[in-house]
LUMKEMI-95453 format. One record per residue: x, y, z of N, C-alpha, C, O in turn. Coordinates in steps of 0.2 Angstrom, whole numbers, plus 5000, padded with zeros to 4 digits. Example, Ala and Ser with C-alpha at 12.3 -4.5 7.8 and 13.67 -1.06 7.14 Angstrom:
<nodes>
506649725039506249785039506649845039507149835042506449895035506849955036506450005039506750065040
</nodes>
This chain:
<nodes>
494949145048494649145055493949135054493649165050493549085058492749085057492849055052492949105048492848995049492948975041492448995039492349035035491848935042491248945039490749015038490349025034490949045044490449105043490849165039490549205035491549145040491649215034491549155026491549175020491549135027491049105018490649115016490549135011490049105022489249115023489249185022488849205018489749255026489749325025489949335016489549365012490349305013490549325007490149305002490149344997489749255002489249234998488549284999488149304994488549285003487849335007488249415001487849444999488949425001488849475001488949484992488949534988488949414989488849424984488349434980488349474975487849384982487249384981486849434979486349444975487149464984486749524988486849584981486349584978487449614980487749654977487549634968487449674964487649574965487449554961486849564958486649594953486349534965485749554963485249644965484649654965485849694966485649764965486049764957485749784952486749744957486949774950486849724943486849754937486849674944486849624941487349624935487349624929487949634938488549654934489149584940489349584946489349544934489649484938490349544941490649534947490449584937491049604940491049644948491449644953490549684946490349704952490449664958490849664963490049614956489949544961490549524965490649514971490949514960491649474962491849544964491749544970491949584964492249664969491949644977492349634981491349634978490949624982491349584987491549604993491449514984491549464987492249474991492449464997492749504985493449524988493249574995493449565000492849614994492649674999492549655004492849675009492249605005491749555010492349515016492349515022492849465011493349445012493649485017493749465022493949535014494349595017494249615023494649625027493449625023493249685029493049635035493049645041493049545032493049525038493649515042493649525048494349515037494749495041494949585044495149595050494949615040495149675047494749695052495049725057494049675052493649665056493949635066493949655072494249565060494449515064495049555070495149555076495549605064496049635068496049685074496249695079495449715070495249785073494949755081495049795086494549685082494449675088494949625091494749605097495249615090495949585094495949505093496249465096495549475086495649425085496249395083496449345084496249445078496849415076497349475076497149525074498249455079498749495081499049525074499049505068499349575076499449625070500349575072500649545076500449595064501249575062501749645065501449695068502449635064502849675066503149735062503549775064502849735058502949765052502349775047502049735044502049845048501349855042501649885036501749945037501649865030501749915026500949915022500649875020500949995022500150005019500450055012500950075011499850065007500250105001499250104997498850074999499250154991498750154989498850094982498350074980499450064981499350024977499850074971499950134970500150024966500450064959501150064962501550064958501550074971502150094970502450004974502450004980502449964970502949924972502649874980503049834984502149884980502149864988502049814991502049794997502149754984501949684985502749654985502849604988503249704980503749694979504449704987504949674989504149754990504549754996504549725002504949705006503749715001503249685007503649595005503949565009503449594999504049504998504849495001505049435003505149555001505849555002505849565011506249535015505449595013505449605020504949545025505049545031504549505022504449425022504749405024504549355028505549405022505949375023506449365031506849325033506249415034506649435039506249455046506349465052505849455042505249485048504449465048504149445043504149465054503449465050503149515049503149565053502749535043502449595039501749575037501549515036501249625035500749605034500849585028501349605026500149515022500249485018500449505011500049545009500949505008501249535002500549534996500449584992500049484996499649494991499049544995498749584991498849545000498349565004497749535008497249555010498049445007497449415008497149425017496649405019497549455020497149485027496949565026496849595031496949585021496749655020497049735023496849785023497549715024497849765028498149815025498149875028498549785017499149845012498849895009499249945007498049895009497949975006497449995010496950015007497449985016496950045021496850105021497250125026496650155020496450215018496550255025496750315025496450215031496650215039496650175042496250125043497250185046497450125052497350145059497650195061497150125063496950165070497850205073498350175071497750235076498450255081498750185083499250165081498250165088498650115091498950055088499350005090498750065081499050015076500050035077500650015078499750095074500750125072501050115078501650115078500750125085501250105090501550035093502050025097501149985090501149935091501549875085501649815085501649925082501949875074502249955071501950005071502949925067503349975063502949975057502949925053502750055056502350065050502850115044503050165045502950055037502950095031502550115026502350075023502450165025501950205021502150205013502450265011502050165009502450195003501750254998501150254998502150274996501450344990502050364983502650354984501850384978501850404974501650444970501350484974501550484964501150514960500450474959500350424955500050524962499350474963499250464956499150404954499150504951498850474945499250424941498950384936499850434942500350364941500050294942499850244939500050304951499750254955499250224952499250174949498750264953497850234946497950224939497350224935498650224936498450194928498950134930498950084925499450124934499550054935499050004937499049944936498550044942498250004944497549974940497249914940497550034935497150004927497249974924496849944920498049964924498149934919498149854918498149814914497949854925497849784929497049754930496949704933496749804928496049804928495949784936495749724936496049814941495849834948495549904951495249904957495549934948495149994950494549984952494649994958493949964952493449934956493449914962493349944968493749854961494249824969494649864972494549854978495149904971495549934974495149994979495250004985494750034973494250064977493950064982493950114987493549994982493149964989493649944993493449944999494349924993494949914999494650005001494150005004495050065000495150105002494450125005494350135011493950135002493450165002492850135005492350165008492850075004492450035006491750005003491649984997491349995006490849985003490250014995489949984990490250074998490050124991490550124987490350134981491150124987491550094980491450054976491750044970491050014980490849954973490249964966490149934961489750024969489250034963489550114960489150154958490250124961490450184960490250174950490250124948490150224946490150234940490650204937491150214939490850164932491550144929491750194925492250174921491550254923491950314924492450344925492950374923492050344933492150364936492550364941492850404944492650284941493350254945493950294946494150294952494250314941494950354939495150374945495450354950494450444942494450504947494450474956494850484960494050444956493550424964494350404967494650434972494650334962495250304967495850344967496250334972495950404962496350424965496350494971496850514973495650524972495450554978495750514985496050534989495450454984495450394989496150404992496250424998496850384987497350394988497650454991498150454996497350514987497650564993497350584998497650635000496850555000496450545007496950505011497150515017497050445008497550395013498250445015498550455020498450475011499050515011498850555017499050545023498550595016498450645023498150595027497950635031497950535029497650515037498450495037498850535040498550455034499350445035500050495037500550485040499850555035500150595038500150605045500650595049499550635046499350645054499750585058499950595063499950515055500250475058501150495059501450465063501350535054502050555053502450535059502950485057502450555065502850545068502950465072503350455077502450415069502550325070502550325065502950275065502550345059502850325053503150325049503150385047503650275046504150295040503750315034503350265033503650345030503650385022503950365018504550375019503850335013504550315009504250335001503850285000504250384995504150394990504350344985504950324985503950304979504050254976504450324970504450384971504650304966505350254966505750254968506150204965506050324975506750304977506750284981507250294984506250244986506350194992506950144989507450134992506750114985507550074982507950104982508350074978508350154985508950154986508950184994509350224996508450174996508450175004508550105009508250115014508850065009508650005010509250005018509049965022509850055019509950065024509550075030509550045035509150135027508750155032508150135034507850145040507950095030507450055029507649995034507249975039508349965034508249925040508549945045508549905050508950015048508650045054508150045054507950015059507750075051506950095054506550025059506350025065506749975054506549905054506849875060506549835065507449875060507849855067507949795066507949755070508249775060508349725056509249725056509549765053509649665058510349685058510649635050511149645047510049595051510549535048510749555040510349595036511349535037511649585031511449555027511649575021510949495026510549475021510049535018509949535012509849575022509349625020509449665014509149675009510049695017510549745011510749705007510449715001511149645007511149614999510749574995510949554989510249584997509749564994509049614993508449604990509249664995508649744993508449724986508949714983508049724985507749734977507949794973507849854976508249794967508249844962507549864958507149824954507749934960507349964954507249944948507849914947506749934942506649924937506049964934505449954935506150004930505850074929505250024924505449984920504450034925503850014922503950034913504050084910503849994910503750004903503650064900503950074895503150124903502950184901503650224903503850274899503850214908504350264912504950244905505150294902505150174904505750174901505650224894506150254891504950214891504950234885504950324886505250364883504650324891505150404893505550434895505650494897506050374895506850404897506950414903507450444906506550374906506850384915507350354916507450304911507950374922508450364923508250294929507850304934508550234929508650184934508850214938509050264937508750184946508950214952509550164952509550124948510050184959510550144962510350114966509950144970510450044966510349994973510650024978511150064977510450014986510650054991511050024991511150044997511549974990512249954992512849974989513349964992512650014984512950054980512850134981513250174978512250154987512050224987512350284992512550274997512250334990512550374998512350355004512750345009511650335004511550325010512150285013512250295018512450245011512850175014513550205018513950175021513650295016514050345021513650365026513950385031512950375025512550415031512350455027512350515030512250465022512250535016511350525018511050475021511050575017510350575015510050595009509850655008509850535004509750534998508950564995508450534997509050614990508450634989507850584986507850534982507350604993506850564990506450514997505850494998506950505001507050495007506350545012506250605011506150515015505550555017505750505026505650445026506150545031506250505037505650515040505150535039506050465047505250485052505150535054504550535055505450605055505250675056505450705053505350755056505650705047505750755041505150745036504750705036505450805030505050795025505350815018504950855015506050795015506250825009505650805004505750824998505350775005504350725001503950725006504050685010503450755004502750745008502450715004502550734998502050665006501550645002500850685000500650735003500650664994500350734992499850744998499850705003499150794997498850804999498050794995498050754990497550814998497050804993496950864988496550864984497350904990497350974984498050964981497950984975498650954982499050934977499350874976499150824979499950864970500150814970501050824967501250874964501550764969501850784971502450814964502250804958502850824964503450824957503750764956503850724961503850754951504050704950505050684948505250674942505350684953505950694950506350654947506850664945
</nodes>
């Protein structure tokens, strides 16, 4: 939206930023930062309309992976994030009344060494945090993004009753419920739910694979641990003083 001027805004904002750190990587954070805040900028005053479907997450539990599968049936905000929407730290009210929101979370410190391990912690940062994320210490990062996280966890909360919760990594065998929530009938959805696939560190620790939801209780009405509905709470997402068990 604006081609020219949000080009003119991202360049401005790298320049800018470059020449306080003069660290290219910095820079290039900068410029994603820049990009981002125009386009939610864009949403926040009614330029551009929200999809039917938000899912938001701090990053680390799969969010690009369900966001792809749900692409397909619905419209959902951008599975990469190129409208800036997947890791918001907050979303106004009237967002979650207006569009079905899924919230996915996990073990925050989980979350920030996947997301290390991808060398995004800078960037990921300035999504959630915003602009002083970007001269944060590299350090310092760890710690800053995963606070960040469980700040998004509790705004997100307060939203509880518009939104679904869904705990990485048994949302995979949630995918019933998931399209109730969704209002999605067509039985493409459920045959094609994506399976779990446990992260390299997890296998070497002996984690056990989930069952596909076609295969799971839910598919009698069972309620499967892990499941966080819209008015319950068998998982709260953490808070900013704790963090959750990991089962």
């Amino acid at each position: 939206m604006f081609g020219p001027a949000k080009r003119a805004f991202v360049a401005l904002a790298y320049r800018s930023v470059f020449s306080l750190s003069r660290d290219p990587n910095v820079a290039n954070a900068a410029k994603n930062w820049a990009s981002l805040t125009w386009e939610r900028t864009a949403f926040r005053l009614g330029f551009r309309g929200l999809p039917t479907v938000l899912i938001i997450s701090g990053g680390g539990v799969a969010t690009t992976t369900l966001a792809k599968h749900i692409e397909q049936f619905v419209s959902v905000n951008c599975p990469v994030d190129r409208d800036g929407l997947k890791h918001m730290q907050r979303i106004p009210r009237r967002w979650a009344r207006s569009s079905r929101v899924l919230f996915l979370w996990g073990e925050p410190s989980r979350q920030v060494q996947s997301i290390q391990s991808r060398g995004w912690l800078r960037i990921q940062l300035s999504k959630m945090q915003g602009f002083s994320g970007l001269f944060v210490k590299e350090s310092d990062l760890p710690e800053r993004l995963e606070a960040a996280i469980r700040k998004q966890a509790q705004n997100m909360t307060r939203l509880q009753s518009l939104v679904m919760s869904l705990k990485y990594p048994e949302f995979f065998t949630q995918g019933h419920e998931v399209a109730d929530f969704l209002r999605i009938s067509d039985p493409r959805f459920l045959q094609s739910w994506p399976e779990y696939t446990a992260p390299k560190s997890d296998r070497a620790e002996g984690s056990s694979e989930l069952v596909d939801s076609s295969q799971a209780g839910v598919a009698s009405g069972k309620i499967v641990d892990g499941l966080v509905p819209l008015n319950g709470t068998p998982h709260a997402p953490p808070d900013a003083g704790s963090s959750p068990q990991r089962d």
